[in-house]
C-alpha positions as CSV (number, residue, x, y, z in Angstrom):
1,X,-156.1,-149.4,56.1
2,X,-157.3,-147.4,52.8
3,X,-154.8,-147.6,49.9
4,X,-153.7,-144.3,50.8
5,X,-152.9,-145.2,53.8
6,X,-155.5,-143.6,56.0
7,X,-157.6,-145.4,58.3
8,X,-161.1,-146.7,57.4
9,X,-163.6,-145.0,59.0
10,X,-166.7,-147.2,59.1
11,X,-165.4,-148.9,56.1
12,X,-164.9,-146.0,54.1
13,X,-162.4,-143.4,54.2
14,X,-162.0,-141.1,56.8
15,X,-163.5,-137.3,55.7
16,X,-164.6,-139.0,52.7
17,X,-168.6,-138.3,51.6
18,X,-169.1,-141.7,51.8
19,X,-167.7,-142.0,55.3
20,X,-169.8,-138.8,56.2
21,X,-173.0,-140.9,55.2
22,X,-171.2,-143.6,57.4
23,X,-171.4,-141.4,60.4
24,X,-175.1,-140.3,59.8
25,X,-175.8,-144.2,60.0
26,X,-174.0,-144.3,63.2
27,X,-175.9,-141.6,64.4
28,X,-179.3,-142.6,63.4
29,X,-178.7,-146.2,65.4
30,X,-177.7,-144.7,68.4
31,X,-180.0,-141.7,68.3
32,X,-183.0,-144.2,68.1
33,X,-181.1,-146.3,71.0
34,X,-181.4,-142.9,73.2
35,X,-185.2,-142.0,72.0
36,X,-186.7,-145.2,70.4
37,X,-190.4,-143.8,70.8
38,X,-189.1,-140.7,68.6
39,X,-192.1,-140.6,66.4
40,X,-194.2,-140.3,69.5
41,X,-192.3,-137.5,71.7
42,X,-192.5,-133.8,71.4
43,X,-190.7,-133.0,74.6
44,X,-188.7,-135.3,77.1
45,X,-185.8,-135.0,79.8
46,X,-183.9,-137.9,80.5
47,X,-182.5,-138.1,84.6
48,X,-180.0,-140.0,85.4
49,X,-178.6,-139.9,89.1
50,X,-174.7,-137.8,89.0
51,X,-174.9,-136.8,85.4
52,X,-176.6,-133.6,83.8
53,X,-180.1,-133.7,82.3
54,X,-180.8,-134.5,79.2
55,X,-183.3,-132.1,77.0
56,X,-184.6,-133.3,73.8
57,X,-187.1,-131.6,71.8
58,X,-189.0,-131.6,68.5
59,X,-189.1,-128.8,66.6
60,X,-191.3,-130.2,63.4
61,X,-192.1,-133.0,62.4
62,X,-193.1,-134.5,58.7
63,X,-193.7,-137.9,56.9
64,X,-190.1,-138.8,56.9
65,X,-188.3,-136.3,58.5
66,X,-188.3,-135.1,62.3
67,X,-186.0,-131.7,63.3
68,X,-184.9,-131.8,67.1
69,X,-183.0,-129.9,69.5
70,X,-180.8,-132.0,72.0
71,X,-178.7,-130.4,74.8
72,X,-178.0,-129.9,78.1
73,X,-179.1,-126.4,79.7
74,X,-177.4,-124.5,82.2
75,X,-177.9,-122.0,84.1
76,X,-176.9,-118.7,84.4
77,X,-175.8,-116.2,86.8
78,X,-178.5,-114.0,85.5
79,X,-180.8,-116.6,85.8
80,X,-181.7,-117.4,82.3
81,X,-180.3,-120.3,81.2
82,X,-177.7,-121.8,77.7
83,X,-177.8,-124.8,75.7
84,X,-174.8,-126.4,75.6
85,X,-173.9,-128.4,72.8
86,X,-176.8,-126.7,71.5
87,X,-177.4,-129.3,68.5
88,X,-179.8,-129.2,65.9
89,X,-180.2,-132.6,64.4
90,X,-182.6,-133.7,61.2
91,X,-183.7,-136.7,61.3
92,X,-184.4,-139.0,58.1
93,X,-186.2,-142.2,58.8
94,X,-186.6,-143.4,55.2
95,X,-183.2,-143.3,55.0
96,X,-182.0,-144.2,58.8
97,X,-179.6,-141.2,58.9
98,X,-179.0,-138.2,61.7
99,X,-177.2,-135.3,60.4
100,X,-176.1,-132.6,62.8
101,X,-177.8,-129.4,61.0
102,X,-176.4,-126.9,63.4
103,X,-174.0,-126.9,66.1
104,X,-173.4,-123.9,67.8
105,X,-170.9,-123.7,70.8
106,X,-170.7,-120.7,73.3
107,X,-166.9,-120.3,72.2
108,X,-167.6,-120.6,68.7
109,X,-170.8,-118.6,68.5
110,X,-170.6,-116.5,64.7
111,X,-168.0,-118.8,63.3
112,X,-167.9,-118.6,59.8
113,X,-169.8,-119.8,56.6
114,X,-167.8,-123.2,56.7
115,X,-171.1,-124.4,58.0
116,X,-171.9,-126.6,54.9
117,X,-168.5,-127.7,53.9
118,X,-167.3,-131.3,54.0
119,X,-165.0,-131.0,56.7
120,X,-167.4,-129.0,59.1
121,X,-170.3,-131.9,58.3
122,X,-167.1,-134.3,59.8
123,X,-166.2,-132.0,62.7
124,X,-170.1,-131.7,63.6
125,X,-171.4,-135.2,63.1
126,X,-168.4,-137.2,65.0
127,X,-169.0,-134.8,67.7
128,X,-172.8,-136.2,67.6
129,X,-171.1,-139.3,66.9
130,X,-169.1,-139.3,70.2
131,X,-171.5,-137.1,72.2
132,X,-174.8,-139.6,71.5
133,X,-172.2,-142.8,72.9
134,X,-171.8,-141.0,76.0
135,X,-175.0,-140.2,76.9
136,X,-176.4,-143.9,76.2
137,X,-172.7,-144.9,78.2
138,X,-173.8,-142.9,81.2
139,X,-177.5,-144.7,81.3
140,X,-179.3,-141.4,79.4
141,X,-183.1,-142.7,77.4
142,X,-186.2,-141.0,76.4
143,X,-188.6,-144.3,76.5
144,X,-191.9,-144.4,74.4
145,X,-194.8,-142.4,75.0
146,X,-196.8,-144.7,77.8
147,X,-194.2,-146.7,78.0
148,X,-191.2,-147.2,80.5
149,X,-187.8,-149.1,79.3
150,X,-185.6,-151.3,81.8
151,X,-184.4,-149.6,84.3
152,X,-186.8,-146.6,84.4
153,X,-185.1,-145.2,87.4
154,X,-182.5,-144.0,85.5
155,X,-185.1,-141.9,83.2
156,X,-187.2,-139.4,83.0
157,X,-189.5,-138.2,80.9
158,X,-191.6,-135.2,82.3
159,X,-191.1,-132.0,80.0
160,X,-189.5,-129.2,81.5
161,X,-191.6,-125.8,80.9
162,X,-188.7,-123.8,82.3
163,X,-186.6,-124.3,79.5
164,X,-187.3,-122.7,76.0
């Protein structure tokens, strides 16, 4: 317990900035968990028997930085298809942190200009937070480039050209 009687949240206090940096930690470990060949993948779906697939893609790239998109995609009944948690998430390897840039839900698509404020960083990164758990929980992985990680059955890597 904090002083002020809130809950520690990774040692620090909860919607503190120094918890926020707390949670990009958390998310950097388990984002490199889920795609530990990151510096080598452009494009990757990750299969896993019961459980929807997993899309992961690089939008740029740079000498300590990667941007990627990670969702799942659905389609529609006009037959295009929606990302959904359509997350945009910068990478910063220097500093081992995962920061949810963007976050854009169907039901909250226009939302407001709260984008950059403290308690929106929370509400998006604990939902990365949360949402990166489950998918290592239910077996998810993009291996390395040329390589293939214990149970490889469980994975899959080929890029989808369907989706955008």
């Amino acid at each position: 317990m904090h002083a002020s009687g809130y809950r520690l949240w990774h040692g620090e206090a909860p919607r503190s900035f120094a918890g926020l940096m707390a949670v990009y930690e958390s998310n950097y470990r388990r984002l490199m968990l889920l795609a530990p060949g990151l510096d080598a993948l452009e494009q990757a779906v990750s299969r896993v028997p019961g459980c929807l697939d997993l899309h992961l893609r690089v939008l740029e790239r740079h000498r300590y930085t990667t941007f990627l998109h990670l969702t799942y995609w659905f389609e529609q009944p006009d037959g295009g298809v929606r990302p959904d948690p359509d997350l945009h998430i910068r990478v910063y390897h220097d500093a081992r942190l995962a920061e949810v840039h963007s976050c854009l839900r169907p039901q909250r698509r226009g939302g407001g200009a709260d984008g950059c404020s403290l308690a929106r960083r929370w509400q998006m990164n604990r939902f990365l937070e949360k949402w990166l758990a489950y998918c290592l929980a239910q077996g998810h992985g993009f291996p390395p480039a040329g390589r293939t990680l214990a149970g490889e059955t469980a994975f899959g890597r080929a890029a989808d050209p369907a989706v955008p």
